[in-house]
N, C-alpha and C positions, 0 to 999 in steps of 0.2 A: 562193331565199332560204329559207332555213334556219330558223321560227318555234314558239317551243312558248311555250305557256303554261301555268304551273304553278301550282296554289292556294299560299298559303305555308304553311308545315308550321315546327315546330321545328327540322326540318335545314335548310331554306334561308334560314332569319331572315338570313343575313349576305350574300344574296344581293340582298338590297334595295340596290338602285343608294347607292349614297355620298351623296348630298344628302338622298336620302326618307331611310334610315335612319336620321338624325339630326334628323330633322324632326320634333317634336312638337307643334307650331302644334294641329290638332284635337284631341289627348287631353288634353293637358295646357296650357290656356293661362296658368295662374299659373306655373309652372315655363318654360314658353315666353320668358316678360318677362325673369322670374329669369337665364336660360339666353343673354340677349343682353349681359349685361353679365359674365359670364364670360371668365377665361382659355381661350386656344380647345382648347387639350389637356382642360382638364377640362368645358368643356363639353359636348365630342364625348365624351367618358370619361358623362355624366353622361344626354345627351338620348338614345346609342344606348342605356342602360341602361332608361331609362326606356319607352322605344322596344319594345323586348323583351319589359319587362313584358308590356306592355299587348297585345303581341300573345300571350301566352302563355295570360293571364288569358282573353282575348277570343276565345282560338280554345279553349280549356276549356271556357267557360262559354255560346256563341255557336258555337262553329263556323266555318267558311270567310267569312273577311275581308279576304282581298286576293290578290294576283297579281301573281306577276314577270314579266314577258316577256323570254323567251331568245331570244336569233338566233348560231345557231352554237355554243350552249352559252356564251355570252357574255349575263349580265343588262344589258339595253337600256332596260324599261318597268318600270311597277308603274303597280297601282291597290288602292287601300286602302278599305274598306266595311262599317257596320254599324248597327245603328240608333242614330239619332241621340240617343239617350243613352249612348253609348259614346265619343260624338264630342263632348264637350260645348262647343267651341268654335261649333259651329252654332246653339248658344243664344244667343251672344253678337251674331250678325248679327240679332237681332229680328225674324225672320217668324215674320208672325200665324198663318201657315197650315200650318207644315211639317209635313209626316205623321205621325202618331202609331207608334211605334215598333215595334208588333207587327205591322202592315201594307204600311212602308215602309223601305226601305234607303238610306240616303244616303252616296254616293260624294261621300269627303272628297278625295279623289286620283285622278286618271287620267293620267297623266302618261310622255311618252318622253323621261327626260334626253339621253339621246345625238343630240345635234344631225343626225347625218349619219342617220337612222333616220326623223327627222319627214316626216310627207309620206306614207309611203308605206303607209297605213293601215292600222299595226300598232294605233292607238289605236280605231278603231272595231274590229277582230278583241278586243281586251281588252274593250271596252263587251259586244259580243254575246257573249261569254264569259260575264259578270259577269251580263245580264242572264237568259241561258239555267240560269245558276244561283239567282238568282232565283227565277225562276219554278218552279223544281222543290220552291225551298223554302217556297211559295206563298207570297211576297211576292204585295203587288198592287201596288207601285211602286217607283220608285227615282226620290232626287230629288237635286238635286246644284243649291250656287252654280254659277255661269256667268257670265264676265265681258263685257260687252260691248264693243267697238270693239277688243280687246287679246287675245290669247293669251296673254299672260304672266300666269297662273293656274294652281295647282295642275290643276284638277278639269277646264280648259279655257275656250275660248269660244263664247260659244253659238249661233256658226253652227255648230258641230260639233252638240253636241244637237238643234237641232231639226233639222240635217239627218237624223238620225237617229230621229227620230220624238218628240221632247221636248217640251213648251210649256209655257211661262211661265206656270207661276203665281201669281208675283208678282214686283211691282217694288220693289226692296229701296231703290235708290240711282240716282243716274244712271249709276254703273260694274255692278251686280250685280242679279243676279236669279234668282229660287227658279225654276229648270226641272225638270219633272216626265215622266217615263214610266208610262202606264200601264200595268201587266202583263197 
């Protein structure tokens, strides 16, 4: 199997898997609402636009913010990442505690659209990716929502995380929870 992971760059913006690419749920959450009651041509016209921005502005002004994953030269995965004022739908979930921005990275995404690909731990090769980047850019964390009992989450659920060395630093909801990495 065939695996590369790539930072995203302005040449491979259109490489982002067809669901993330049009997904502006974390940048943009007033546009997000806006964007549901949309005709779906111009939605899609509207949220990959917006979409683009944000990573153009965000890899300008910030740097390395996310990752495609390729299998075969075919994009499979993405994960998207930056401090969580960049993100500002993470405001919206109300933790008391979430990391202050110039120390901590928060993973709005981690995610393998491609059904036949889950499983076979390309999602933790993109985590240790993301966090061996990280740590180079001397983060001292990385924190991400995590859902409990369900998989069906952008970011995942967090038996993934703490299998991977994560812990709950807060309890948001009886579905979600702020999990944390230390660097």
């Amino acid at each position: 199997m065939e695996v590369l992971i790539k930072d995203i760059t302005p040449e491979n913006l259109s490489d982002i898997p067809e669901g993330c690419r049009s997904c502006i749920y974390w940048e943009f959450p007033e546009d997000f609402e806006k964007a549901r009651v949309m005709e779906q041509n111009k939605k899609l016209q509207f949220c990959v636009g917006k979409k683009k921005d944000w990573f153009l502005k965000t890899l300008k002004e910030f740097g390395n913010c996310g990752e495609i994953v390729y299998y075969n030269d075919r994009p499979i995965g993405y994960a998207q990442h930056a401090p969580s004022t960049r993100l500002p739908q993470a405001q919206n979930y109300e933790a008391k505690c979430l990391g202050k921005p110039e120390e901590a990275i928060f993973l709005s995404c981690l995610y393998i659209p491609d059904k036949t690909m889950q499983g076979k731990r390309i999602g933790t090769r993109l985590l240790k990716h993301i966090i061996n980047d990280s740590k180079k850019r001397k983060f001292r964390a990385i924190e991400t929502f995590a859902r409990k009992g369900s998989s069906n989450n952008p970011s995942g659920p967090i038996e993934f995380y703490l299998k991977e060395g994560f812990y709950v630093k807060e309890e948001l909801s009886p579905e979600y929870v702020l999990v944390r990495l230390d660097l």
